[in-house]
C-alpha positions as a Markdown table, in Angstrom:
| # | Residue | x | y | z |
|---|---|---|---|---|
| 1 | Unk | -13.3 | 9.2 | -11.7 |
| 2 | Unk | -14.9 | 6.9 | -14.0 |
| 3 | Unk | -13.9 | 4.5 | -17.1 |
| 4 | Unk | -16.1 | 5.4 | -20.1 |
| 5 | Unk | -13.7 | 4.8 | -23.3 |
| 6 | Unk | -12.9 | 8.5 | -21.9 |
| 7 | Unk | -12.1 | 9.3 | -18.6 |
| 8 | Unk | -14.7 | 11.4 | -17.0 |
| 9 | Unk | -14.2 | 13.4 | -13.2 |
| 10 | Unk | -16.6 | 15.3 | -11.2 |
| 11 | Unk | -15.2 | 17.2 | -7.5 |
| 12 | Unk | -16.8 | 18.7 | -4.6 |
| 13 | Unk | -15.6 | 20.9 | -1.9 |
| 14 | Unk | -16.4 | 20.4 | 1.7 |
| 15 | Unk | -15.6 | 21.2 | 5.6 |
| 16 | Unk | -16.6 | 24.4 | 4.9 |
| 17 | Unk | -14.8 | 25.0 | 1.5 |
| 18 | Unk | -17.1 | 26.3 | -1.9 |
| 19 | Unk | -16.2 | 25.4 | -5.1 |
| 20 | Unk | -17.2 | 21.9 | -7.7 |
| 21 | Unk | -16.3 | 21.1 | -11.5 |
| 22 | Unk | -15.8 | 18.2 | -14.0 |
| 23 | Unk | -13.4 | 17.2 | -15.9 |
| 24 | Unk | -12.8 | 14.7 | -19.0 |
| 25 | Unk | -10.1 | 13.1 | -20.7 |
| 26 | Unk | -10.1 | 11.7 | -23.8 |
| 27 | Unk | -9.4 | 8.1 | -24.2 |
| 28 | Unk | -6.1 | 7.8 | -26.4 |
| 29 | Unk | -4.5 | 10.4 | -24.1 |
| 30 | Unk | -5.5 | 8.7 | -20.8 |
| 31 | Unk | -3.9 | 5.5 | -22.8 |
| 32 | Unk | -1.0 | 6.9 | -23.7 |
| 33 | Unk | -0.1 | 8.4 | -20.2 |
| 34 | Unk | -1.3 | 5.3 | -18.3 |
| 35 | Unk | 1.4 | 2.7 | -21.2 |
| 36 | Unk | 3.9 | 5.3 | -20.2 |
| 37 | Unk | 3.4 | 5.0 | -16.5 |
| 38 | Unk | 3.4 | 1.0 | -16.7 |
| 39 | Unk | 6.7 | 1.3 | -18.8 |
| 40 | Unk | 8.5 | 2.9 | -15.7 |
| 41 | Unk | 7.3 | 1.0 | -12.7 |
| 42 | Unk | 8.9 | -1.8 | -11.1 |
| 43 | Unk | 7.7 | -5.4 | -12.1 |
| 44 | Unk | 8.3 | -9.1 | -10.8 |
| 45 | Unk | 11.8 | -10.6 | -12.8 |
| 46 | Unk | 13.6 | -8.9 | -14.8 |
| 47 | Unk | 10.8 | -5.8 | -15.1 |
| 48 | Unk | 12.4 | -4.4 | -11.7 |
| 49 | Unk | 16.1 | -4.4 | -13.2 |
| 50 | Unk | 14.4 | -2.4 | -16.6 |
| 51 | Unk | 12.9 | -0.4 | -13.7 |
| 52 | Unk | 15.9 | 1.0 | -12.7 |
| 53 | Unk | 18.1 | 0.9 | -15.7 |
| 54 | Unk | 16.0 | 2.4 | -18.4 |
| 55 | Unk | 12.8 | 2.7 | -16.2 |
| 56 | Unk | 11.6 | 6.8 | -16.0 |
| 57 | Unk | 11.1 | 6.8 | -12.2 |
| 58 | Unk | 14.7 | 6.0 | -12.1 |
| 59 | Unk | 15.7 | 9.3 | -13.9 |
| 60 | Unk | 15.1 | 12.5 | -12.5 |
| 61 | Unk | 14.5 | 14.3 | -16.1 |
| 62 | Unk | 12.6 | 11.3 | -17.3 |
| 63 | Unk | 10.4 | 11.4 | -14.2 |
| 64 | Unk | 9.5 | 15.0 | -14.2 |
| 65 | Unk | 8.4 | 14.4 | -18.0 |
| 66 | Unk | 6.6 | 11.2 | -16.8 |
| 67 | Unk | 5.0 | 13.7 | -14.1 |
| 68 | Unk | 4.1 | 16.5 | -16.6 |
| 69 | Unk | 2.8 | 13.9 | -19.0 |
| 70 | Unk | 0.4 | 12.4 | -16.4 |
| 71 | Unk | -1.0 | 15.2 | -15.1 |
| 72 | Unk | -1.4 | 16.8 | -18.5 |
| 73 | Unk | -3.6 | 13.9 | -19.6 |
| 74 | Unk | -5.0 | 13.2 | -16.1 |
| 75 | Unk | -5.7 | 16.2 | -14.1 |
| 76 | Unk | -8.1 | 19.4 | -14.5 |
| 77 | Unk | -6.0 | 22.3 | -14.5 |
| 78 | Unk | -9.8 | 24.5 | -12.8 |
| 79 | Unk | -9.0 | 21.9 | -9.7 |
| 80 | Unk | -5.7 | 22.8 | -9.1 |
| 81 | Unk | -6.4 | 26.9 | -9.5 |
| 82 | Unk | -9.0 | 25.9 | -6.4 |
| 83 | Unk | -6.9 | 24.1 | -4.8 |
| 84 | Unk | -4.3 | 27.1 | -4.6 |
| 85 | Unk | -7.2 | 29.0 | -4.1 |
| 86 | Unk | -8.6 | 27.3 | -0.7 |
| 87 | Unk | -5.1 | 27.1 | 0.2 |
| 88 | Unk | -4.0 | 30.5 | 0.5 |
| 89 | Unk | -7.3 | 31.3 | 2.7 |
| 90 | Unk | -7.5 | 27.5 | 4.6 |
| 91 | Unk | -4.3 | 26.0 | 4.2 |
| 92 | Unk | -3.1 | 22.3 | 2.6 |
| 93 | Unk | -5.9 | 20.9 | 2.2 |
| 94 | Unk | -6.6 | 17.2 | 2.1 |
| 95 | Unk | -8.0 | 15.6 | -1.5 |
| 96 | Unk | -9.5 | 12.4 | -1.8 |
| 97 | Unk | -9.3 | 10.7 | -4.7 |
| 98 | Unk | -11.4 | 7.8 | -5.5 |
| 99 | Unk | -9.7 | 6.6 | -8.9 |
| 100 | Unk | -11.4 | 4.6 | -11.7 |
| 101 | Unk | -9.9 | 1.2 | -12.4 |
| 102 | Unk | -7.6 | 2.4 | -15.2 |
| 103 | Unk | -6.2 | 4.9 | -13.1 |
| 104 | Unk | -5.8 | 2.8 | -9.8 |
| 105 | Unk | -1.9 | 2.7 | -10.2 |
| 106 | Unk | -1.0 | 6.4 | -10.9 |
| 107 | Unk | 1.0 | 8.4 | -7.7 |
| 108 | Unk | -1.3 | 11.2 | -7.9 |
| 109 | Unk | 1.0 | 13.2 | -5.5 |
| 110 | Unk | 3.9 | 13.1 | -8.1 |
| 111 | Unk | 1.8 | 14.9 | -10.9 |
| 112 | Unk | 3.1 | 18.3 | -11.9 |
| 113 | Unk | -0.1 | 20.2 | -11.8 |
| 114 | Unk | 1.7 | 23.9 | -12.1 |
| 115 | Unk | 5.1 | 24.8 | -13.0 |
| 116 | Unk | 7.2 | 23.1 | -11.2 |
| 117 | Unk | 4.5 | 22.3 | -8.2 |
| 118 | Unk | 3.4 | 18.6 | -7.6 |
| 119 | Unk | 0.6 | 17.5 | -6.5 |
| 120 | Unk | 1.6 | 16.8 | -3.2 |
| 121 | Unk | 3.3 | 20.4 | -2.8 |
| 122 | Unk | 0.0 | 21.8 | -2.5 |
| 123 | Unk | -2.0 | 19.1 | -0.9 |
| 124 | Unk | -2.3 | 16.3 | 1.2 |
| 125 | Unk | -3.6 | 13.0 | -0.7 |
| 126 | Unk | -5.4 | 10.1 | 0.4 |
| 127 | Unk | -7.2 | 7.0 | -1.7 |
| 128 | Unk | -10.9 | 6.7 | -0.8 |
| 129 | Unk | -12.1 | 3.1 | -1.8 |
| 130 | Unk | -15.2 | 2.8 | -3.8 |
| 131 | Unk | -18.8 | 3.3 | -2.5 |
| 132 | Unk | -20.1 | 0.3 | -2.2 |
| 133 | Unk | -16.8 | -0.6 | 0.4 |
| 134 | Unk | -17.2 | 2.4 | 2.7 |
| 135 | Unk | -19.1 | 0.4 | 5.2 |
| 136 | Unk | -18.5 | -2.8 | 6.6 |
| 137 | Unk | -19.9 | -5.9 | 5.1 |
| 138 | Unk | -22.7 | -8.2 | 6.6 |
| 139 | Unk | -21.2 | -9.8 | 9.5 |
| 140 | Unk | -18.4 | -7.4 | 10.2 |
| 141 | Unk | -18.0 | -5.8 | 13.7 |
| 142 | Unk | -15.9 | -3.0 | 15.5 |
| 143 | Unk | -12.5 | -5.3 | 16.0 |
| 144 | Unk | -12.0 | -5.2 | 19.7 |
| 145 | Unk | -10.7 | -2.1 | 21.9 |
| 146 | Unk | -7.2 | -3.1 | 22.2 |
| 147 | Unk | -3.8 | -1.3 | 22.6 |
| 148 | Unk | -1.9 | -4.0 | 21.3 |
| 149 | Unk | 0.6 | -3.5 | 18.0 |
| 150 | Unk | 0.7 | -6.5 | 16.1 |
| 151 | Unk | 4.0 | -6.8 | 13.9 |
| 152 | Unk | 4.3 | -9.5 | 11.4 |
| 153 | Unk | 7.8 | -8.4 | 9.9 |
| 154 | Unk | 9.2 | -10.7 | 6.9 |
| 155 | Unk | 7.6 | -14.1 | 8.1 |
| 156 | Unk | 9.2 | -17.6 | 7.1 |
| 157 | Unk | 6.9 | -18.8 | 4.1 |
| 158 | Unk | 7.1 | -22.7 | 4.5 |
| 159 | Unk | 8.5 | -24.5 | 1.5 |
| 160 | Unk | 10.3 | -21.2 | 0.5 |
| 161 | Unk | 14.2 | -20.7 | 0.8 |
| 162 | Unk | 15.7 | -16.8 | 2.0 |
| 163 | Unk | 17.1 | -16.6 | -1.3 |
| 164 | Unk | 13.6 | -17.5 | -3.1 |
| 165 | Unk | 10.7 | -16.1 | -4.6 |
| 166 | Unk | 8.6 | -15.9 | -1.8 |
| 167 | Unk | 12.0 | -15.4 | 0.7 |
| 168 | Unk | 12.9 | -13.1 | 2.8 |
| 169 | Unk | 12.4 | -9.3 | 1.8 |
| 170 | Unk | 14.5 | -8.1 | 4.8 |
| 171 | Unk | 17.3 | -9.6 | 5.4 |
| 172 | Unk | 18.7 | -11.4 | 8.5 |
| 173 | Unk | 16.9 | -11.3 | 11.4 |
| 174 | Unk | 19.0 | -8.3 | 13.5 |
| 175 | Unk | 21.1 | -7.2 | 10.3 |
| 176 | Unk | 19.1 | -3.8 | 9.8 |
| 177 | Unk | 19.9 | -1.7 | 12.7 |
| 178 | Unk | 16.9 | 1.0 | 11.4 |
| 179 | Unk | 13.8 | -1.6 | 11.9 |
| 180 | Unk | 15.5 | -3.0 | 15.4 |
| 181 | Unk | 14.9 | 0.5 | 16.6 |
| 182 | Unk | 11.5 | 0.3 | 15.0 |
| 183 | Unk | 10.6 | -2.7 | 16.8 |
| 184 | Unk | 13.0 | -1.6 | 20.5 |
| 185 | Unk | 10.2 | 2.1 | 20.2 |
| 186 | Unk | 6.8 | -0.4 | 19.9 |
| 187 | Unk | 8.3 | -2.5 | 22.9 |
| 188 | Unk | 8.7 | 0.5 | 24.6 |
| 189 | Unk | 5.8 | 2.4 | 23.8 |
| 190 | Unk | 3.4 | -0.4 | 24.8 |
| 191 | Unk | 2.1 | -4.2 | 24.3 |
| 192 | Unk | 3.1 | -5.5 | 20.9 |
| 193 | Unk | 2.2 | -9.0 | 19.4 |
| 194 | Unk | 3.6 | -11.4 | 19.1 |
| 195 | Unk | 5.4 | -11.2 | 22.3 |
| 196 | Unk | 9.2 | -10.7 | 22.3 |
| 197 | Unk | 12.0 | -11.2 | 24.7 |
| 198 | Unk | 14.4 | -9.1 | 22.4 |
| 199 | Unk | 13.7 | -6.9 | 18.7 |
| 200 | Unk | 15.1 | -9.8 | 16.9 |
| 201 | Unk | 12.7 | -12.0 | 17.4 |
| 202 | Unk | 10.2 | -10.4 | 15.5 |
| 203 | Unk | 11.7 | -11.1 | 12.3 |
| 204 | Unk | 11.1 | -14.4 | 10.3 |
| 205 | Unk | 9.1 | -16.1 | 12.5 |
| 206 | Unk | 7.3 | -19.6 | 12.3 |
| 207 | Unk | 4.7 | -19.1 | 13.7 |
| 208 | Unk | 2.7 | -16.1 | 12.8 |
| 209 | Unk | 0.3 | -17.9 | 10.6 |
| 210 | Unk | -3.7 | -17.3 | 10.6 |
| 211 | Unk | -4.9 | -18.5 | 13.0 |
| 212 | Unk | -2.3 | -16.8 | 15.2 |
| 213 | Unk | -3.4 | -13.8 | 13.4 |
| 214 | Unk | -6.9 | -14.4 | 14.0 |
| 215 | Unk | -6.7 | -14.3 | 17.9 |
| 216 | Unk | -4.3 | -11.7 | 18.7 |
| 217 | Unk | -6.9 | -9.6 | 16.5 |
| 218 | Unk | -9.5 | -10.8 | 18.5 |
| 219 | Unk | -8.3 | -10.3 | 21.2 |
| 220 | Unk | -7.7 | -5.9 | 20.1 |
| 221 | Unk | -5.6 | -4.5 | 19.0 |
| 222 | Unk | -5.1 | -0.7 | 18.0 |
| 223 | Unk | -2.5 | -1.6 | 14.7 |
| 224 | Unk | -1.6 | -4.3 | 12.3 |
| 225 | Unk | 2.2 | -3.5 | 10.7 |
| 226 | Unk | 2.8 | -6.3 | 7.9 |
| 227 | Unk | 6.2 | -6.1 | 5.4 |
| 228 | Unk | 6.4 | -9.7 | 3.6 |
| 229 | Unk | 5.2 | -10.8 | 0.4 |
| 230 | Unk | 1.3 | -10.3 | -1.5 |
| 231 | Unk | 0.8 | -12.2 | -4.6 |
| 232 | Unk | -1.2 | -10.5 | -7.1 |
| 233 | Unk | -3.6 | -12.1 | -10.1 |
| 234 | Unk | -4.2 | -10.7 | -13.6 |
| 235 | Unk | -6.6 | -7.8 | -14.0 |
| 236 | Unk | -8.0 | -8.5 | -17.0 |
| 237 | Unk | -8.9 | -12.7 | -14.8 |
| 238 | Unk | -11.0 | -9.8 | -12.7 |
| 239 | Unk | -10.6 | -11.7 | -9.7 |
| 240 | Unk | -9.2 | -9.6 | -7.3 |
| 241 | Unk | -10.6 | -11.8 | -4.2 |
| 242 | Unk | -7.9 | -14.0 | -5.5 |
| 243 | Unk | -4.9 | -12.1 | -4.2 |
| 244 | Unk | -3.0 | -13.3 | -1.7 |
| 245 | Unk | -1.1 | -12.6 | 1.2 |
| 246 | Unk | 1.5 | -15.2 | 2.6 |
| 247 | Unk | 2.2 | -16.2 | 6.2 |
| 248 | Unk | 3.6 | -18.8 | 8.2 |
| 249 | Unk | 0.6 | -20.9 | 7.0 |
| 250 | Unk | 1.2 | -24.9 | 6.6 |
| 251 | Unk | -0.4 | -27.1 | 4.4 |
| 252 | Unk | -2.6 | -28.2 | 7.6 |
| 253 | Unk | -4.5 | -24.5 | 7.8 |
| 254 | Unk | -7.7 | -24.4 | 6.9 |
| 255 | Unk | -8.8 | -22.1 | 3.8 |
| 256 | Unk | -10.1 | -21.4 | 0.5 |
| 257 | Unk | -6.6 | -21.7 | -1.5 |
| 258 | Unk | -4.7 | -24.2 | -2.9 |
| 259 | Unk | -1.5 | -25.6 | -0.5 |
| 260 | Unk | 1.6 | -24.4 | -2.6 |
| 261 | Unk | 4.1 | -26.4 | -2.9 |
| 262 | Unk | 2.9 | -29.0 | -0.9 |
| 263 | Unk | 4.2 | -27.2 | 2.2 |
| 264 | Unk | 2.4 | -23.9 | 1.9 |
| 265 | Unk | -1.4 | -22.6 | 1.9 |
| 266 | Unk | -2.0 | -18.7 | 1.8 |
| 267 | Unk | -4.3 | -16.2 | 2.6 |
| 268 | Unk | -6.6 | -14.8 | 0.2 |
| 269 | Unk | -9.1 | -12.0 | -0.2 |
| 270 | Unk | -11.9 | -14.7 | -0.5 |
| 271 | Unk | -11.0 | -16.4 | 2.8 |
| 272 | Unk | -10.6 | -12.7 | 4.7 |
| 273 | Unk | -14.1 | -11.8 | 3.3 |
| 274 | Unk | -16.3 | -15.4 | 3.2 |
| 275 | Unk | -14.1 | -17.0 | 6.4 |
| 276 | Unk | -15.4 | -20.6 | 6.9 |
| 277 | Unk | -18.6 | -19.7 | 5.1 |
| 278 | Unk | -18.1 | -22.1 | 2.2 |
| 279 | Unk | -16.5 | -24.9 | 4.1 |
| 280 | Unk | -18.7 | -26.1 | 6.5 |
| 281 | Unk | -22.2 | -25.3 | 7.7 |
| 282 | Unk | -21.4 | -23.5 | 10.6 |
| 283 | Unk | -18.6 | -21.5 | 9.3 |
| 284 | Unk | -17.7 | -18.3 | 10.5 |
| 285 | Unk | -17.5 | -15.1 | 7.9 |
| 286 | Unk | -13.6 | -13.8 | 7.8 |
| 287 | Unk | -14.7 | -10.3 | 9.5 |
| 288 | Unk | -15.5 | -12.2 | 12.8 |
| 289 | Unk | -12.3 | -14.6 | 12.4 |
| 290 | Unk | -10.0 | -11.3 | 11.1 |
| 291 | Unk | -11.5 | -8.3 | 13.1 |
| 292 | Unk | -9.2 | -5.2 | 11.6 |
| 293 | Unk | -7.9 | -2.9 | 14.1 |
| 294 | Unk | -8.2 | 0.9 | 13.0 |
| 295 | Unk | -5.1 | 1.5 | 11.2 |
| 296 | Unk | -3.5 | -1.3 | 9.2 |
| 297 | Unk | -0.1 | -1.5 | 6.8 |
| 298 | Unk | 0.6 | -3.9 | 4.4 |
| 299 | Unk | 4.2 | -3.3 | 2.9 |
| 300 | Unk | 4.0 | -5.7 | 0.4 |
| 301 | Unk | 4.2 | -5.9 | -3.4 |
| 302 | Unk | 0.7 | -4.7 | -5.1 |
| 303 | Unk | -0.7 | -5.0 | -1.6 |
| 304 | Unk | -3.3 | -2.1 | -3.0 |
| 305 | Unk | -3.4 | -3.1 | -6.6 |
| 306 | Unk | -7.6 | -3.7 | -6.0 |
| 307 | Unk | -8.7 | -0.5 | -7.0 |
| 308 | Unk | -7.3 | -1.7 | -10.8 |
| 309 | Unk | -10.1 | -4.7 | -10.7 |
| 310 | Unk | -13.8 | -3.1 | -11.8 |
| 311 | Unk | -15.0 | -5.0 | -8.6 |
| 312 | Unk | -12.7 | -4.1 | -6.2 |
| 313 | Unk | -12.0 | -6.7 | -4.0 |
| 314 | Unk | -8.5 | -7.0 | -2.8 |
| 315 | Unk | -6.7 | -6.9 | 0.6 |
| 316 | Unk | -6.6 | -3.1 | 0.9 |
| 317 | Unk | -10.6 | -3.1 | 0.9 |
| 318 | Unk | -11.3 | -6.5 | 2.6 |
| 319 | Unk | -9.2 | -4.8 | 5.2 |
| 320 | Unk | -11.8 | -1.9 | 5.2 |
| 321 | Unk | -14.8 | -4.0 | 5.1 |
| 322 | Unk | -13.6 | -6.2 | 8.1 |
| 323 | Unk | -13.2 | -2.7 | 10.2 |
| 324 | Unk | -9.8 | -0.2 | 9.4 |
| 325 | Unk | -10.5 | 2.9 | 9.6 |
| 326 | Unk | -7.3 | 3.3 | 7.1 |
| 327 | Unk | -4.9 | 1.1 | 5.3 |
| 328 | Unk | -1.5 | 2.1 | 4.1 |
| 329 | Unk | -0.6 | 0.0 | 1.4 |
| 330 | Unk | 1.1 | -0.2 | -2.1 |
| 331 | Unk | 0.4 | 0.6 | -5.9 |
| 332 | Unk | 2.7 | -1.8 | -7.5 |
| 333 | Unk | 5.8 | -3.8 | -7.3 |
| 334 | Unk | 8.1 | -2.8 | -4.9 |
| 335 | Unk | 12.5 | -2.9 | -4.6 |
| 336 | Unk | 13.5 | -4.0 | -2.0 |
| 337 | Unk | 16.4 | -2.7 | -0.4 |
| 338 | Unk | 18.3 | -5.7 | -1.5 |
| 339 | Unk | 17.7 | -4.5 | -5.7 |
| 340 | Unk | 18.5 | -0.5 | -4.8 |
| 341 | Unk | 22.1 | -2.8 | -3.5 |
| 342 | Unk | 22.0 | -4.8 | -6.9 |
| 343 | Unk | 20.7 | -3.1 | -9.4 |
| 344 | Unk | 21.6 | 0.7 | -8.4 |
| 345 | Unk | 25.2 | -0.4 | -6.7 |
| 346 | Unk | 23.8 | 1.5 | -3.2 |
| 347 | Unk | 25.9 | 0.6 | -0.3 |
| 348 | Unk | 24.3 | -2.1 | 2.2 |
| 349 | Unk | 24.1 | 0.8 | 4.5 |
| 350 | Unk | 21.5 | 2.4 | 2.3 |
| 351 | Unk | 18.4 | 0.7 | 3.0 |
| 352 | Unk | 15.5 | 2.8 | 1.4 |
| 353 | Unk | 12.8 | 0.1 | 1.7 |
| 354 | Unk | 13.4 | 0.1 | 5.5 |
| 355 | Unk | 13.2 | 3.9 | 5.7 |
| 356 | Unk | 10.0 | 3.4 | 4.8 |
| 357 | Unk | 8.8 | 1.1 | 6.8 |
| 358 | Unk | 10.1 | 3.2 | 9.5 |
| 359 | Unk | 7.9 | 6.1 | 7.8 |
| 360 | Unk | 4.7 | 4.5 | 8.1 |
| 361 | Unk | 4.8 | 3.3 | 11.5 |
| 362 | Unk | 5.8 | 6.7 | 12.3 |
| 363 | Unk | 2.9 | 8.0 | 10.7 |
| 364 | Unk | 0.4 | 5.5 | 12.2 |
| 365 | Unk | 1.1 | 6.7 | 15.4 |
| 366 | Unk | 0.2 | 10.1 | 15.0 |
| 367 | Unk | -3.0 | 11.1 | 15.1 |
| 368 | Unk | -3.4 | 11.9 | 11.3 |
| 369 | Unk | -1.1 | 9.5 | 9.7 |
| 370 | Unk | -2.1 | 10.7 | 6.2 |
| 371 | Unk | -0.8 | 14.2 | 6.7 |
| 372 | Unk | 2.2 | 12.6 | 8.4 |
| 373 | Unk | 2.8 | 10.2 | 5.8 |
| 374 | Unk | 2.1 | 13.0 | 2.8 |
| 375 | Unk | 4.9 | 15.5 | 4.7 |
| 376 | Unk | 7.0 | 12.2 | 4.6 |
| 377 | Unk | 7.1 | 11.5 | 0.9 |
| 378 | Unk | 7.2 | 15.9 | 0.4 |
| 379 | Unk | 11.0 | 15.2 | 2.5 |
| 380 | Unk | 11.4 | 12.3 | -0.3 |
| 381 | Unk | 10.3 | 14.4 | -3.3 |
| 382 | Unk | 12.8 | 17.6 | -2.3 |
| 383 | Unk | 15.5 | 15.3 | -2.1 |
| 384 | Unk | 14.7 | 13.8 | -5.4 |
| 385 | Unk | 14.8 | 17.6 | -7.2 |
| 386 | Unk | 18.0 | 18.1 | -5.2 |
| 387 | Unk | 20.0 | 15.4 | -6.0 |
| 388 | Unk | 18.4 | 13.5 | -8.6 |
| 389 | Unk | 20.1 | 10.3 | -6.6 |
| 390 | Unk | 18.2 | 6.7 | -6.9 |
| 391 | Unk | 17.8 | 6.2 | -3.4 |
| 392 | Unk | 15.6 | 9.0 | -3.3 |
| 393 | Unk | 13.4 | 8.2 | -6.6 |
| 394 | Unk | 9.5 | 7.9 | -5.9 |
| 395 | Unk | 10.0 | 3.9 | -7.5 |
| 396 | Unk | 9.5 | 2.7 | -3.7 |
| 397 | Unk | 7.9 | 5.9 | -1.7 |
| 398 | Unk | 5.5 | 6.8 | -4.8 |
| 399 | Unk | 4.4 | 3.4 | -4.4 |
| 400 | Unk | 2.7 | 4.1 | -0.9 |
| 401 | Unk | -1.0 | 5.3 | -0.8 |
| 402 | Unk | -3.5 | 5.4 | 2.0 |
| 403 | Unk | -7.0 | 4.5 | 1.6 |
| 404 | Unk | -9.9 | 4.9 | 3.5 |
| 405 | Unk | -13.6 | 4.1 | 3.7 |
């Protein structure tokens, strides 16, 4: 797809399949659906309690219009007729969308492309990052062959408070029975970083900071798993290699950020890409420091908000560009658990943000977690129609995407 004041779309069949086409959208109808699309997603403050009391991915009518709306302004109706087409004689098959900047944020699979199909009833979706990222960058390297998980669950932010804005997004450490058995299947399965006497203690640690990160990296592993906190920047700044993510980084750690209140320094796009590079004449570039295993997650808030910037820099692709084969990450804001309790009235024991956590390491350790994943968030979607209930609304399991170099 591509930005032109209209919105302009080419496809291509392949792995054996026949069949190509364009598409084009004008610009005050792309506009139109995209404004409605930003209306209903979650935002920081007060946007995630408009989110779910007037928001349309909060209402099962409003969200089925939302869908019809975007996909009416969006998608080709000659792709989808293929699509059924290849299907009936191939099965799902798998579309890869590489999205223009304007576009970035929309859940493709939620679009009602036919009646009362979605996308994602007909096909499996994945997010392919732009050309120019499909490779790694000078300097990067195959991470090493490890079988190592490394979990960095809801890490202590210093200088930040539970209760804050960079606090905890899970809870107590124990208190969610769901991601200790998450944790209790990765001990059991194999080695896991960092290394833990009991599932508890992989919650809100200290001392999972960079260069902690850094060596266990180094040293392989097969999977990165991180749920904490991502802070974005403005679009329209275009500086997506500003985003960060936050650790257990002190004001002591080296990098290219500013220490936040006085107590905290974290980790941007710019130090994962440039490393050491700008500080010191034998500085190391972040692809040797941060080698990516395969298959990374980062549950975090906009954690894949880079394909919005025109230069697409963000943690999503620096992840891709320092070696992942695939990263599972996030569109835009998301609820935690904790605002499905406060804002929705859901009992404590309803913990949707943890389900899918649970979903995507679940997925990543199959050997196609995109078609796991996509099969995942079909089981979301039929509950949705059935019961129309907010626990089951796509504002958190919309959110997730896979992309891929």
């Amino acid at each position: 797809m591509a930005d032109a004041g209209d919105l302009f779309m080419t496809w291509t069949w392949t792995s054996g399949a026949r069949g190509f086409g364009t598409g084009h959208a004008p610009a005050a109808e792309v506009d139109e659906a995209v404004a409605a699309l930003s209306a209903a997603l979650p935002g920081p403050g007060e946007g995630m309690r408009r989110a779910f009391e007037s928001g349309a991915m909060a209402g099962h009518g409003a969200e089925r219009r939302l869908a019809r709306m975007l996909a009416e302004a969006l998608w080709p109706a000659g792709l989808t007729a293929q699509i059924r087409h290849v299907s009936a004689a191939a099965g799902r098959p798998l579309i890869r969308i590489q999205p223009s900047p304007r576009v970035a944020q929309v859940p493709w699979e939620l679009l009602a492309v036919d009646d009362e199909a979605r996308l994602v009833d007909l096909a499996d979706v994945v997010t392919t990052a732009p050309a120019s990222l499909r490779r790694p960058g000078p300097g990067a390297r195959p991470a090493p062959d490890g079988d190592a998980v490394v979990l960095v669950l809801d890490p202590r932010v210093p200088g930040f408070r539970a209760d804050s804005p960079l606090g905890s997004v899970l809870g107590p450490p124990g208190s969610d029975p769901e991601l200790t058995a998450l944790v209790q299947r990765r001990l059991d399965a194999g080695p896991v970083a960092p290394h833990l006497t009991a599932p508890a203690e992989a919650f809100r640690r200290t001392d999972l900071d960079r260069d902690w990160l850094g060596g266990v990296l180094g040293a392989g592993a097969r999977r990165l798993l991180y749920v904490g906190h991502v802070s974005g920047v403005p679009v329209d700044g275009g500086q997506s290699e500003d985003i960060t993510l936050h650790l257990a980084c002190g004001p002591g750690t080296t990098g290219l950020t500013e220490v936040v209140r006085g107590a905290h320094r974290p980790l941007s796009v710019k130090d994962l890409l440039l490393g050491t590079l700008p500080l010191r004449a034998d500085g190391v570039p972040g692809a040797l420091l941060w080698p990516a295993p395969p298959r990374v997650a980062l549950i975090a808030c906009e954690s894949g908000g880079d394909l919005r910037f025109a230069e697409s820099f963000g943690l999503a692709t620096a992840m891709l560009h320092n070696g992942a084969e695939l990263v599972t990450a996030t569109r835009w804001v998301l609820p935690t658990s904790h605002a499905f309790h406060r804002l929705a009235g859901l009992p404590a024991s309803v913990r949707p943000l943890s389900e899918a956590i649970v979903a995507v390491d679940a997925a990543h350790e199959r050997p196609d977690p995109v078609r796991v994943l996509c099969r995942w968030q079909r089981e979301r979607l039929d509950r949705w129609r059935a019961t129309g209930a907010v626990e089951h609304s796509p504002l958190l399991w919309a959110a997730l995407t896979s992309v891929v170099a």
